[in-house]
C-alpha positions in Angstrom: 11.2 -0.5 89.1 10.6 -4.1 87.8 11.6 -5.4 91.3 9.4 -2.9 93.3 6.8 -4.2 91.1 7.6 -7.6 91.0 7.4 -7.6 94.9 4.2 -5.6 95.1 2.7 -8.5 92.6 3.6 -11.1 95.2 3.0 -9.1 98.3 -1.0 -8.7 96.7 -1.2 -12.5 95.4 -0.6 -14.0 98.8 -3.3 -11.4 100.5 -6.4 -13.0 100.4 -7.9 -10.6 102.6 -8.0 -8.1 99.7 -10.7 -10.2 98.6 -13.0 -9.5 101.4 -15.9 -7.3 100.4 -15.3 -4.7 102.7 -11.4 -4.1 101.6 -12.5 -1.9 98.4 -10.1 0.4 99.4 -7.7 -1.6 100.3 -8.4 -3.1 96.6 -8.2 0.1 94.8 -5.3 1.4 96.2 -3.6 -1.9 95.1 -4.6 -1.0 91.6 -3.4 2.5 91.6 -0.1 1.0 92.8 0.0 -1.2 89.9 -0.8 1.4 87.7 1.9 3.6 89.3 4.5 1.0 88.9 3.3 0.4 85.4 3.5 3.9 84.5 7.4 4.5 85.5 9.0 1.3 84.7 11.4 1.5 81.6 10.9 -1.1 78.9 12.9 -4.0 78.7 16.4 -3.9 76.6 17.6 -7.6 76.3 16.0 -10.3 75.7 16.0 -11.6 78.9 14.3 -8.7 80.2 11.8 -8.8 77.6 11.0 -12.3 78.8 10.6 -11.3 82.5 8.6 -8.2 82.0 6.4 -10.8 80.0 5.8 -13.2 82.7 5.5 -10.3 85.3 2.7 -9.5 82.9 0.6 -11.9 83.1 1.0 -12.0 86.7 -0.3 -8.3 86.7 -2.9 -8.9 84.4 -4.5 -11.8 86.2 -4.0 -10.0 89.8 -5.3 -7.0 88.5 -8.4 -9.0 86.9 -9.0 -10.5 90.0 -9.5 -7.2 92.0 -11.4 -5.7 89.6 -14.0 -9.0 89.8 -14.4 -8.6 93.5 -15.0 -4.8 92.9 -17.9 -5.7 90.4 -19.3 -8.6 93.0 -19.5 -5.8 95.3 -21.4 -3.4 93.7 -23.5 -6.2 91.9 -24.8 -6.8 95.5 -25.4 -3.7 96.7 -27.7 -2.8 93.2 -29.6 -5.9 94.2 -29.8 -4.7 97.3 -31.5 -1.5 96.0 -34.1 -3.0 94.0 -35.0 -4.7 96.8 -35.6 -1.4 98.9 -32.6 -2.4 100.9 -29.8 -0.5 99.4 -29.8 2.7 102.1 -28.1 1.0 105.2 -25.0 -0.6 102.8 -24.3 3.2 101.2 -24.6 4.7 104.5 -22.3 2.5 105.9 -19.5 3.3 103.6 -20.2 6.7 104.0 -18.9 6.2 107.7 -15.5 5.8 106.5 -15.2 9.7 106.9 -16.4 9.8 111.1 -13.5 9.6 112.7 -14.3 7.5 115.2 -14.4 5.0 112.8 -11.5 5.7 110.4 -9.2 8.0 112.7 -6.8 7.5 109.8 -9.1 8.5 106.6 -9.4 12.5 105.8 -9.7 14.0 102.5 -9.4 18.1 102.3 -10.9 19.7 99.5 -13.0 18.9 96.3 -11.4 15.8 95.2 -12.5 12.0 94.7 -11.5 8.9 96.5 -12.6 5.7 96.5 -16.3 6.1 98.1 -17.0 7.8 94.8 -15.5 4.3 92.8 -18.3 3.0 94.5 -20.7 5.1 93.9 -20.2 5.0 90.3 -20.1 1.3 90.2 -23.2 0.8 91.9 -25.4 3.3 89.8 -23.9 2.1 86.6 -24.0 4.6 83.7 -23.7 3.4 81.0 -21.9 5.4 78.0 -23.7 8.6 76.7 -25.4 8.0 73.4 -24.5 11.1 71.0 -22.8 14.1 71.6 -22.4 16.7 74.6 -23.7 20.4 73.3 -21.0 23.5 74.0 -21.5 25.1 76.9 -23.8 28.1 76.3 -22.8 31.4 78.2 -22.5 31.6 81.8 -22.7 27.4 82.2 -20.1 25.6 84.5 -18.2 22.3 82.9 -20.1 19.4 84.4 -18.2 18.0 87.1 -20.1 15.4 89.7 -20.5 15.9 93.1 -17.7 14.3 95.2 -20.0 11.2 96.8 -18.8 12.1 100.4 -20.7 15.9 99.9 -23.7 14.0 98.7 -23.8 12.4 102.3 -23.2 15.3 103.8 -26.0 16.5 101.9 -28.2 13.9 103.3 -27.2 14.6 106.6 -27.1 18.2 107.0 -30.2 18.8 105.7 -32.0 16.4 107.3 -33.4 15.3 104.6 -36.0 12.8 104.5 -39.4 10.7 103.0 -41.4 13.9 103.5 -38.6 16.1 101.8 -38.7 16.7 97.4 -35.3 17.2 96.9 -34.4 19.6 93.6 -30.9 19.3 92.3 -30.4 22.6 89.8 -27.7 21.3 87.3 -28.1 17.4 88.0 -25.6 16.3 85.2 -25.8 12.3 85.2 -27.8 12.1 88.3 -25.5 11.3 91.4 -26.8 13.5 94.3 -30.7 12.6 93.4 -30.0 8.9 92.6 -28.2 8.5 95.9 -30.2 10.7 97.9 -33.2 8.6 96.8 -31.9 5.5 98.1 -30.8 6.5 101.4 -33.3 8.6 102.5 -36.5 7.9 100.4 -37.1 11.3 99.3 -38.5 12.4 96.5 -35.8 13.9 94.4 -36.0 15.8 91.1 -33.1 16.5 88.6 -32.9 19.0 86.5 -30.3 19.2 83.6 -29.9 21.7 80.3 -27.8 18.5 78.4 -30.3 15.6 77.5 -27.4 13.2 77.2 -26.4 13.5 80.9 -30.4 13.5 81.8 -31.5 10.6 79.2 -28.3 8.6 81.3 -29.7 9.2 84.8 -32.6 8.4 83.8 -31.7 5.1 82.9 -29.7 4.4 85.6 -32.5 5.2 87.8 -34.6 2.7 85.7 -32.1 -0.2 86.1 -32.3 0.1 89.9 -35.9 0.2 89.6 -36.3 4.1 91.7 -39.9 5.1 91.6 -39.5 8.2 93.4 -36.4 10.1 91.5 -37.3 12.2 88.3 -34.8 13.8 85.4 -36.1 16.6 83.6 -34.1 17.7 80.8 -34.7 21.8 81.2 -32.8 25.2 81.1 -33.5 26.0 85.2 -34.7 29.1 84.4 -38.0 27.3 82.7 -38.4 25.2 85.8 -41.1 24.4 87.9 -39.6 24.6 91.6 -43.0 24.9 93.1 -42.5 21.5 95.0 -38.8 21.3 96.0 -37.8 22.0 100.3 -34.6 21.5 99.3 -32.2 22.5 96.8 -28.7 21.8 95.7 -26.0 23.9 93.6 -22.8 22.4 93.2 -22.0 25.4 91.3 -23.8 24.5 87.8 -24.0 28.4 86.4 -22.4 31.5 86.8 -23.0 35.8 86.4 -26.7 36.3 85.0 -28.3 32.6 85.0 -27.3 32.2 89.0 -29.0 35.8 89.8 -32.0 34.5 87.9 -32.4 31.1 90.4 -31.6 32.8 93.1 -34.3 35.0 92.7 -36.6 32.3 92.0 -35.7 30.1 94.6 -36.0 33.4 96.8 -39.6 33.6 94.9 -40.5 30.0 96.9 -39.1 30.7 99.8 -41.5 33.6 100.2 -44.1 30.6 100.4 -42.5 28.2 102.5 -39.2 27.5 104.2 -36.7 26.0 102.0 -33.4 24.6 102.4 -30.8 25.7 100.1 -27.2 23.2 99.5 -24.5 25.0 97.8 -20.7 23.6 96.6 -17.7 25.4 95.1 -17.7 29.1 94.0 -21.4 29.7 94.0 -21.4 29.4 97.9 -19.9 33.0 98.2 -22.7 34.9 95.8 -25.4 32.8 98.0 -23.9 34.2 101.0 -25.1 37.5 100.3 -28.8 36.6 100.1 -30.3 38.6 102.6 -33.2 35.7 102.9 -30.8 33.5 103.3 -29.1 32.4 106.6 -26.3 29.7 106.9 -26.9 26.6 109.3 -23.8 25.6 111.1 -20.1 26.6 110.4 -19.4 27.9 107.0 -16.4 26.2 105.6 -14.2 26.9 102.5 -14.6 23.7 100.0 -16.9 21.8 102.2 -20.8 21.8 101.5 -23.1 25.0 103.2 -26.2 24.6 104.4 -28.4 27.8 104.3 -32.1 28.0 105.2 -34.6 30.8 104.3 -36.0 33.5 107.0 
């Protein structure tokens, strides 16, 4: 195992390519292949082999370094970018990686991350919750964020754009409204029952210097909806608390026509809303677009 990684070290020191801003994947898979080779080498029984495993080290630590700076560069540039009004074309741009015409190559199946959601998270930054998380009360979903590539499909499904107020029910730290408002310009609203997650949107929505995206810390069921056209659930509740929305966001759409977004498990109680009608093909672990009637 020290000689795979010893080659892998020199294979990524003599690619300088890696270093090219548009590589990030190429750079982070280089990292979890480090990481992987860490991880299931043995440790060193001799001397000698203590003394190798040293240098190879230090090689791996100043490689590994050196990624992770031109990671940080990136996403530096892009968050200037975005206080500059700028930021939408970059983000949509790496959200191309999953057309196929562009990345014949590139599919990911299911609710899982990948490396458009490292970048995500560096860009908006949050910094480390200050004070504890609160238990979940009953019929709450452990927070999970949205995988990046659903909040682009988010964006695109739904059309959603500068005219649009975009409600996210169960916003944790913020990623669907913080993107959403610097790609499209819409207003976008979150709403979250733990302050910790909402007071850490809120300041990453502060550092990028977003006027039009809002956190309220708020049990959903005390919300004011009246403004939202379109609304996202990436599962945040379950049982009682999901009936209650659902009736409330059936309450709006008896006022207007709303767009409803839904995630994971939630998706198949929303598909029984008679009110409700799904846009497009309805696909298991991929995001559904309903819209009222």
């Amino acid at each position: 195992m020290m000689g795979e990684l010893r080659d892998l070290v020199s294979e990524l020191e003599q690619d300088r390519s890696l270093y090219e801003p548009d590589q990030l994947r190429r750079r982070l898979e280089a990292l979890d292949r480090i990481e992987t080779c860490l991880f299931h080498m043995p440790p060193p029984q001799s001397e000698a082999e203590i003394a190798r495993a040293s240098a190879l080290q230090r090689r791996v630590e100043a490689i590994s370094a050196n990624l992770e700076v031109a990671n940080h560069t990136l996403y530096q540039e892009i968050r200037a970018e975005i206080r500059r009004g700028e930021g939408a074309k970059h983000l949509l741009d790496w959200a191309r990686i999953y057309d196929p015409a562009v990345h014949a190559d590139y599919q990911l199946n299911g609710v899982g991350y990948d490396y458009l959601d490292a970048l995500v998270t560096g860009v908006l930054k949050f910094d480390e919750p200050a004070g504890g998380i609160a238990e979940l009360a009953p019929e709450m979903v452990f927070y999970q964020p949205t995988p990046a590539r659903f909040i682009f499909d988010l964006i695109r499904c739904s059309a959603l754009n500068e005219q649009d107020v975009l409600i996210d029910l169960g916003s944790g730290l913020g990623h669907v409204p913080l993107v959403a408002s610097i790609c499209t310009g819409a207003r976008c609203i979150g709403i979250e029952i733990e302050g910790v997650y909402a007071d850490c949107a809120r300041r990453s929505a502060q550092a990028l210097e977003l006027k039009r995206v809002t956190f309220i810390q708020q049990d959903v069921r005390l919300a004011d909806l009246s403004e939202g056209t379109v609304f996202y659930l990436y599962t945040p509740f379950k049982g009682g608390v999901l009936r209650t929305v659902l009736d409330m966001l059936k309450h709006e759409a008896s006022k207007r026509e709303i767009r409803v977004c839904t995630l994971g498990p939630c998706t198949d109680a929303v598909l029984q809303e008679s009110w409700l009608k799904v846009e497009g093909e309805q696909i298991v672990d991929q995001l559904t677009l309903f819209r009222s009637v």
